[in-house]
ZAMARGU-4260 file (C-alpha; in steps of 0.2 Angstrom, whole numbers, plus 5000, padded with zeros to 4 digits):
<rodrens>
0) 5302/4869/5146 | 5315/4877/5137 | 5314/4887/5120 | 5317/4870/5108 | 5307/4858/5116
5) 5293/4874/5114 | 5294/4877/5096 | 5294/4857/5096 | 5277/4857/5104 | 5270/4872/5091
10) 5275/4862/5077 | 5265/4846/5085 | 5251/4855/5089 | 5251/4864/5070 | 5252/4848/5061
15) 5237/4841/5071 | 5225/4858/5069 | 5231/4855/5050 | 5224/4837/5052 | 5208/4844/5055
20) 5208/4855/5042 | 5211/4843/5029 | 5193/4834/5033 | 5186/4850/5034 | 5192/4853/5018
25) 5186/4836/5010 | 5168/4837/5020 | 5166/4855/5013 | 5170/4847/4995 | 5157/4832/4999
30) 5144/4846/5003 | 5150/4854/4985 | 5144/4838/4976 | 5131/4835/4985 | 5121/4853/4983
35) 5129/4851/4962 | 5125/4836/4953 | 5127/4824/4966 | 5113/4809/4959 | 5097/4807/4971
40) 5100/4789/4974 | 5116/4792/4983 | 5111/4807/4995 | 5110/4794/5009 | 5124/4786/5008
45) 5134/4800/5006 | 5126/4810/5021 | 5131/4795/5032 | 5150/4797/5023 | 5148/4818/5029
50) 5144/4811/5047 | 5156/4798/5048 | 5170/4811/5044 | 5161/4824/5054 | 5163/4813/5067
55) 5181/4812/5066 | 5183/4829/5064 | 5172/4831/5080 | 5185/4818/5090 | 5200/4826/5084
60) 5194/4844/5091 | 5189/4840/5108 | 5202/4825/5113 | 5213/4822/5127 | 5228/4828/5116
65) 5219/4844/5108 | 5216/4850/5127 | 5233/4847/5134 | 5239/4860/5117 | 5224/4873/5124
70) 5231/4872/5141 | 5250/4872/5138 | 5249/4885/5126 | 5238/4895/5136 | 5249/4895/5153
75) 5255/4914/5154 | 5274/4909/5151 | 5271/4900/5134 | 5259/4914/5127 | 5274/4926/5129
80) 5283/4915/5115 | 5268/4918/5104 | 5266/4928/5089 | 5248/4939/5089 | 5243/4925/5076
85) 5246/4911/5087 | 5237/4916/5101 | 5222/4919/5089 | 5226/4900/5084 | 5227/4896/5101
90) 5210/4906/5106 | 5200/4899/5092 | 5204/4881/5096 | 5197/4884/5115 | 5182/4892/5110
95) 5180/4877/5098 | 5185/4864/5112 | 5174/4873/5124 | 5157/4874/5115 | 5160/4856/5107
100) 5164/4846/5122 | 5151/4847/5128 | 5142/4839/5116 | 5143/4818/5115 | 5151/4815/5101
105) 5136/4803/5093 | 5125/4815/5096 | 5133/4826/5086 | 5136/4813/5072 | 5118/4810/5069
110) 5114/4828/5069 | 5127/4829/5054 | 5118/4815/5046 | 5101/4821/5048 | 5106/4840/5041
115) 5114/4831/5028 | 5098/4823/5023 | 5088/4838/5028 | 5096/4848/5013 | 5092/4835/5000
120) 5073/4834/5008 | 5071/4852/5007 | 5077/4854/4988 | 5061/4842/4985 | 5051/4850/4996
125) 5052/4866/4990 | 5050/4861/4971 | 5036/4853/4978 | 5029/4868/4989 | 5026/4852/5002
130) 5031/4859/5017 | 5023/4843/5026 | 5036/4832/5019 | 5051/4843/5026 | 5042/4847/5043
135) 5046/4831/5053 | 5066/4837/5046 | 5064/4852/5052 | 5057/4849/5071 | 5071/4837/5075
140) 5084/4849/5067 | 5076/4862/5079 | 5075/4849/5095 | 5094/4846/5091 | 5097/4865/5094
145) 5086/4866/5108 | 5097/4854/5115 | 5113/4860/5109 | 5110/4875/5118 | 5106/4868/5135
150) 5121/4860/5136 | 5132/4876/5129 | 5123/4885/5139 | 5116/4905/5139 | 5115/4920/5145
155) 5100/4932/5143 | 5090/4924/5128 | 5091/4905/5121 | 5095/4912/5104 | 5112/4921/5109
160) 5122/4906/5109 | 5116/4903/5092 | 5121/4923/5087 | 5138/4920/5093 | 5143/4906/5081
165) 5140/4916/5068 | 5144/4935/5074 | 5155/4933/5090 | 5148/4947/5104 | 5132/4947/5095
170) 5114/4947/5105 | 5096/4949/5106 | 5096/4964/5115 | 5109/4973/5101 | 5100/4969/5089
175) 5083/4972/5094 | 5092/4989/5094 | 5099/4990/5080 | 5086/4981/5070 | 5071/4994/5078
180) 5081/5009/5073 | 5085/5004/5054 | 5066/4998/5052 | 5059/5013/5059 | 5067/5024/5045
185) 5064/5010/5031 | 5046/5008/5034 | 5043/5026/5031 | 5055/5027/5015 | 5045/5010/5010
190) 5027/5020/5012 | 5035/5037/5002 | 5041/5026/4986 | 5024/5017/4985 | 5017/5035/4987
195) 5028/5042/4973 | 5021/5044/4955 | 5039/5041/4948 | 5039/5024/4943 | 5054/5016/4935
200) 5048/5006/4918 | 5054/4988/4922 | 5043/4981/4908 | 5058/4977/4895 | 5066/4967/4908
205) 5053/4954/4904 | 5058/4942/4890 | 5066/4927/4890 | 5085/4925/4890 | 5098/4912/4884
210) 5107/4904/4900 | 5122/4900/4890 | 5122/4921/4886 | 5118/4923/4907 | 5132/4912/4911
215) 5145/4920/4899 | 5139/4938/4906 | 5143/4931/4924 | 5159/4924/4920 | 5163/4941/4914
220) 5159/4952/4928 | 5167/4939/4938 | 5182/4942/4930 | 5180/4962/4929 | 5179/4959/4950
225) 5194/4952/4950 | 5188/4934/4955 | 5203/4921/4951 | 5196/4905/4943 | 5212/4898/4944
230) 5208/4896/4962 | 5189/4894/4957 | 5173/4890/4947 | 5156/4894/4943 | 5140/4879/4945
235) 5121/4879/4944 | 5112/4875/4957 | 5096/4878/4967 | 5098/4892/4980 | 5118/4901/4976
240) 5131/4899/4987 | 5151/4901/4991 | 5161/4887/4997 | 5178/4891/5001 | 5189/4875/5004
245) 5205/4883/5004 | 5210/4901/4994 | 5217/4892/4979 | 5200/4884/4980 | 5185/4895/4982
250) 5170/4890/4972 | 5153/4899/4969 | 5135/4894/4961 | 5121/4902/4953 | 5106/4901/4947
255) 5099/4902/4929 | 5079/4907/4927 | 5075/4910/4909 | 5063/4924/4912 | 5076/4935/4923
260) 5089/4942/4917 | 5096/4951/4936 | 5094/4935/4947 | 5109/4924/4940 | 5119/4942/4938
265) 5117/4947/4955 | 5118/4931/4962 | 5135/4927/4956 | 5139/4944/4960 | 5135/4942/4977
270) 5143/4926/4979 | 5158/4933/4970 | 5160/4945/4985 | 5160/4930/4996 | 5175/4921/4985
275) 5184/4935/4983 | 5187/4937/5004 | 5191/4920/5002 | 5204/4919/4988 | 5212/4932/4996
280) 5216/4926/5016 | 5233/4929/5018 | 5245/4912/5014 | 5252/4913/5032 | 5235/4907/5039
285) 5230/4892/5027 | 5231/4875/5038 | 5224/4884/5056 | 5205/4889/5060 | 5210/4906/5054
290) 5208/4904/5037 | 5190/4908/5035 | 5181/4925/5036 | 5179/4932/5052 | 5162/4930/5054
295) 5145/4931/5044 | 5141/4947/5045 | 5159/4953/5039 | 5157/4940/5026 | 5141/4946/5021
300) 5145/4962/5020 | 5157/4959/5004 | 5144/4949/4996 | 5132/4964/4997 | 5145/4976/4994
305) 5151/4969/4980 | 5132/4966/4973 | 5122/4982/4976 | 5133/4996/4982 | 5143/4993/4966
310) 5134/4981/4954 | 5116/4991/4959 | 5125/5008/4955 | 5123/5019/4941 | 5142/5021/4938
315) 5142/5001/4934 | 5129/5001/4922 | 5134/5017/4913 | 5150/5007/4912 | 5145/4989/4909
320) 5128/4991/4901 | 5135/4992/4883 | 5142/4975/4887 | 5125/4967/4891 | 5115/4975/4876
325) 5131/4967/4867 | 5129/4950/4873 | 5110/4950/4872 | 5107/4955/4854 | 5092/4965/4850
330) 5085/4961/4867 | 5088/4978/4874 | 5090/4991/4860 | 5081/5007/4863 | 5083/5004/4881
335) 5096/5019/4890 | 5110/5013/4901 | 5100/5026/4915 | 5083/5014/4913 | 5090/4998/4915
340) 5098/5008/4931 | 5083/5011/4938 | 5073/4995/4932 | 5085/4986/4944 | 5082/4998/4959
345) 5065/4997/4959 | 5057/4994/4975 | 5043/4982/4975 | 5039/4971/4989 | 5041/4952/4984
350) 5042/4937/4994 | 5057/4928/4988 | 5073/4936/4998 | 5087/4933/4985 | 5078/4944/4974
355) 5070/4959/4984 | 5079/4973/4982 | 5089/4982/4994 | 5079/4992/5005 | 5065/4979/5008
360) 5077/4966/5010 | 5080/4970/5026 | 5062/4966/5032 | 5064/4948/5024 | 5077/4947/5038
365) 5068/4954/5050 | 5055/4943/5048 | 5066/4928/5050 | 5075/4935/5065 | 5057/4936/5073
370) 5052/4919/5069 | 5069/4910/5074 | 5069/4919/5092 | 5051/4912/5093 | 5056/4897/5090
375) 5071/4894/5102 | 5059/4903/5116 | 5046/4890/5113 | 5033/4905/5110 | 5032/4896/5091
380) 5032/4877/5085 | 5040/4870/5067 | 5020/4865/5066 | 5015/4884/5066 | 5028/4890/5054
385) 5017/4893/5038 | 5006/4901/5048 | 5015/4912/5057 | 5028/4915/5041 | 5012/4920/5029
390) 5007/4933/5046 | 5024/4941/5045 | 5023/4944/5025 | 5007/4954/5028 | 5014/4963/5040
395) 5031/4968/5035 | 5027/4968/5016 | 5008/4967/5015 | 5009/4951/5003 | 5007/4933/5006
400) 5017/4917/4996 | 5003/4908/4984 | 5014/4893/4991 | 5026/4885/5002 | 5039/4887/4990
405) 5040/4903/4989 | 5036/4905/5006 | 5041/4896/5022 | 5051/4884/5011 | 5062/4895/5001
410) 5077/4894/5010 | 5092/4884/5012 | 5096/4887/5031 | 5086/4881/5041 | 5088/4862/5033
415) 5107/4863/5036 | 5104/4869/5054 | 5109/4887/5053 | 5099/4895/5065 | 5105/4912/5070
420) 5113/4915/5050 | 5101/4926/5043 | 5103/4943/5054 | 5123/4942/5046 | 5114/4947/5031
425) 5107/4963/5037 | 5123/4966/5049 | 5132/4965/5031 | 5122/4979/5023 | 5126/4991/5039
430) 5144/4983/5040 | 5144/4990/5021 | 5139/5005/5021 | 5150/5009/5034 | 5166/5002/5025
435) 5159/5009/5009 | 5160/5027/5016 | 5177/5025/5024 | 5183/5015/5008 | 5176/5031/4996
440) 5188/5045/5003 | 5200/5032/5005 | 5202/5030/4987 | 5198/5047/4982 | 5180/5041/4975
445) 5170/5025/4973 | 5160/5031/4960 | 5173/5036/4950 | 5183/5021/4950 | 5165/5010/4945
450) 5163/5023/4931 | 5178/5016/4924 | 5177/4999/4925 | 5195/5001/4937 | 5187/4987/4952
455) 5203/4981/4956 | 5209/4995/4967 | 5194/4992/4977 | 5197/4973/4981 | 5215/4976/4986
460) 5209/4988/4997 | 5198/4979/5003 | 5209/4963/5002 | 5221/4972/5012 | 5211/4980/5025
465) 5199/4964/5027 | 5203/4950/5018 | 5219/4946/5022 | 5215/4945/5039 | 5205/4928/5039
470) 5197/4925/5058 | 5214/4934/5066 | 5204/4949/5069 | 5186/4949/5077 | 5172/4957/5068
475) 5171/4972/5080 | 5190/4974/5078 | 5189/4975/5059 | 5173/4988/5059 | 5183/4999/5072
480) 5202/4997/5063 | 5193/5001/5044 | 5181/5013/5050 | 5186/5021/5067 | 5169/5017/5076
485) 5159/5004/5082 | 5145/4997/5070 | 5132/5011/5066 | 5115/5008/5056 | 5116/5026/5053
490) 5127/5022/5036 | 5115/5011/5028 | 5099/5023/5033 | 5109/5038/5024 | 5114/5028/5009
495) 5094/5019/5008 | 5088/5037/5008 | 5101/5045/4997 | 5099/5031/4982 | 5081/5030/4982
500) 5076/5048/4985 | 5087/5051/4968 | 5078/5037/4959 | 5060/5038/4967 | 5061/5058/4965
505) 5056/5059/4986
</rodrens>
């Protein structure tokens, strides 16, 4: 085939991935509602509108005419006339193909359905602490895995096919590493702060506090990041979350609790990081399957960047806290920008994840990790979760929920089918502390820049060395290309000790 007739065939195979972004696009916005202010009454019908076009979506990437693109574009000859770019295109389409045809397609349209259901059955669960009204959700959504992953197939344990869709090279066996060497130094740290007679004062933090002041205080931190809200908005909702439909379209929740003053701060801030990778993909990827993050533990580790090793920072609050007394009136006078500092490090085993702080926060994932490898070797049933999940509390953190809803039900996850997501949140605390590091001589001083309220520095920076990247570059490609070395926990261990030794006087 000849040059023309080639850039012919590009521009075919460009409009019909661009096709399936468009109902990705319009799913994700479905989803938006739905977790929003969609009303009760049509949750069903619109879960069964998500797997109908979930179903297209599903046709469109593993048809007769998506695989004669993957194989002409991947004969050696034509990938000579690619750009890097396209190859990437080319490579994320046939790993997409691959995995998905060998699903039937109506199985995997009434495991949307289900999922879709899932998340609205959870929401009344958990408000509920009922975990028995959730649990016959939950064992089919984990039967629809179990089958998934037979016919995907494995290698080594069940659970690293499920890894890999989230961070690509990912496995058991790494992170049984990884994760035994960062808790080996956290427990210890854990037991000196609890030993430590140098106790921040948190007690002021307890009041009650106007959401309409919360959300305004949001919306300006937001801003200070550097988030565009022309290309975004801010929503309540019951567990925070990004949703990225396009980068002139990036939205973000929170959520508001009348008694806690940090939880819709650092929520937002947190998904914030998220939207702020998103809005910034560079515009030559919109329309292909690059234009995404390029994996969760990347992705996450700009939410948690973003939320403790700056918003969690003293340079931030000897910057910012004059604003907050400011916008809560009287609520904080006598309090020192250096107390509310350390009343938001304070270390204090909890059971809710979105609100431990950072150094346990890593054995909430831990303990999740454990119980979805259980779960996927057959070593622990849906029916022994509470069970199990309360055993892991004691253990790890030596508490226990009062309920469900704070316990085994307080996530999201698991009722949307994302098994293998949550050790992307730990990956994204080593991920930052790594980038952190390399990003502070870099710029000549983190600190310094937080100290003045100058961010936008650090998200061009960031936007350029990440961001702008999308999914063209894997994550083990990003860490090596920011950093210089492969992923190394050690980061996160120094920056754990560091911080908490200061504030716990170790």
């Amino acid at each position: 085939m000849g040059t023309e007739s080639h850039a012919a065939k590009w521009e075919q195979f460009k409009q019909y991935v661009k096709k399936m972004k468009s109902y990705e696009e319009a799913i994700g916005l479905i989803y938006w509602d739905m977790r929003t202010g969609a009303p009760k009454k049509g949750i069903a019908a619109r879960s069964e509108v998500v797997g109908d076009l979930s179903g297209e979506l599903f046709k469109l990437s593993v048809s007769e005419e998506m695989r004669e693109f993957i194989d002409y574009f991947s004969k050696p000859e034509h990938q000579e006339q690619l750009s890097f770019i396209d190859k990437r295109i080319v490579n994320e389409c046939k790993r997409e193909y691959d995995r998905s045809k060998k699903i039937p397609p109506e199985r995997y349209q009434e495991y949307v359905v289900l999922t879709a259901q899932a998340e609205s059955a959870w929401e009344d669960a958990k408000e509920q602490s009922d975990f028995d009204s959730f649990q016959p959700y939950l064992e089919k959504i984990v039967e629809f895995n179990q089958e998934f992953i037979e016919l995907w197939g494995y290698e080594g344990h069940k659970y690293n096919t499920l890894l890999d869709m989230y961070e690509p090279g990912m496995t058991v066996e790494k992170l049984d590493q990884v994760f035994g060497a960062l808790r080996e130094q956290v427990v210890p740290l854990l037991a000196a702060i609890q030993a430590s007679g140098a106790k921040p004062d948190t007690g002021f933090l307890k009041q009650t506090f106007d959401q309409e002041k919360q959300k305004k205080f949001s919306l300006f931190i937001l801003e200070q990041m550097g988030y565009d809200f022309d290309a975004g908005r801010l929503d309540e909702t019951v567990h925070p979350f990004a949703t990225g439909l396009n980068p002139g379209d990036v939205r973000i929740t929170t959520r508001y609790l009348k008694d806690d003053v940090n939880s819709a701060l650092f929520g937002t801030i947190h998904e914030g990081g998220h939207a702020l990778y998103e809005q910034n993909i560079s515009p030559e990827l919109l329309g292909t399957p690059l234009c995404t993050g390029t994996s969760m533990g990347i992705h996450e580790s700009q939410s948690r960047f973003w939320e403790n090793m700056i918003g969690r920072s003293r340079p931030f609050w000897s910057r910012y806290y004059a604003e907050l007394q400011a916008n809560y009136p009287g609520q904080f006078d006598g309090v020192s920008a250096e107390s509310f500092y350390l009343a938001t490090n304070e270390v204090k085993p909890s059971l809710i994840r979105i609100e431990a702080d950072e150094l346990t926060y890593n054995l909430h994932i831990m303990i999740r990790y454990e119980i979805e490898k259980a779960l996927f070797d057959g070593s622990v049933k849906v029916a022994d979760l509470l069970r199990v999940w309360n055993e892991k509390y004691r253990e790890y953190l030596g508490i226990e929920p009062a309920n469900n809803g704070e316990g085994v039900l307080q996530d999201v996850h698991w009722s949307g089918g994302a098994f293998g997501y949550f050790p992307s949140y730990a990956l994204g605390n080593m991920y930052a502390a790594q980038i952190a590091r390399t990003l502070d001589r870099e710029l000549g001083g983190l600190d310094a820049l937080v100290a003045k309220g100058d961010l936008h520095p650090i998200k061009a920076w960031l936007a350029d060395k990440i961001y702008r990247h999308g999914k063209s570059l894997t994550p083990s490609e990003i860490i090596l290309e920011v950093t210089g070395e492969e992923l190394n926990p050690d980061y996160l261990v120094d920056y754990l000790r560091e911080k908490y030794s200061d504030i716990y006087k170790l």
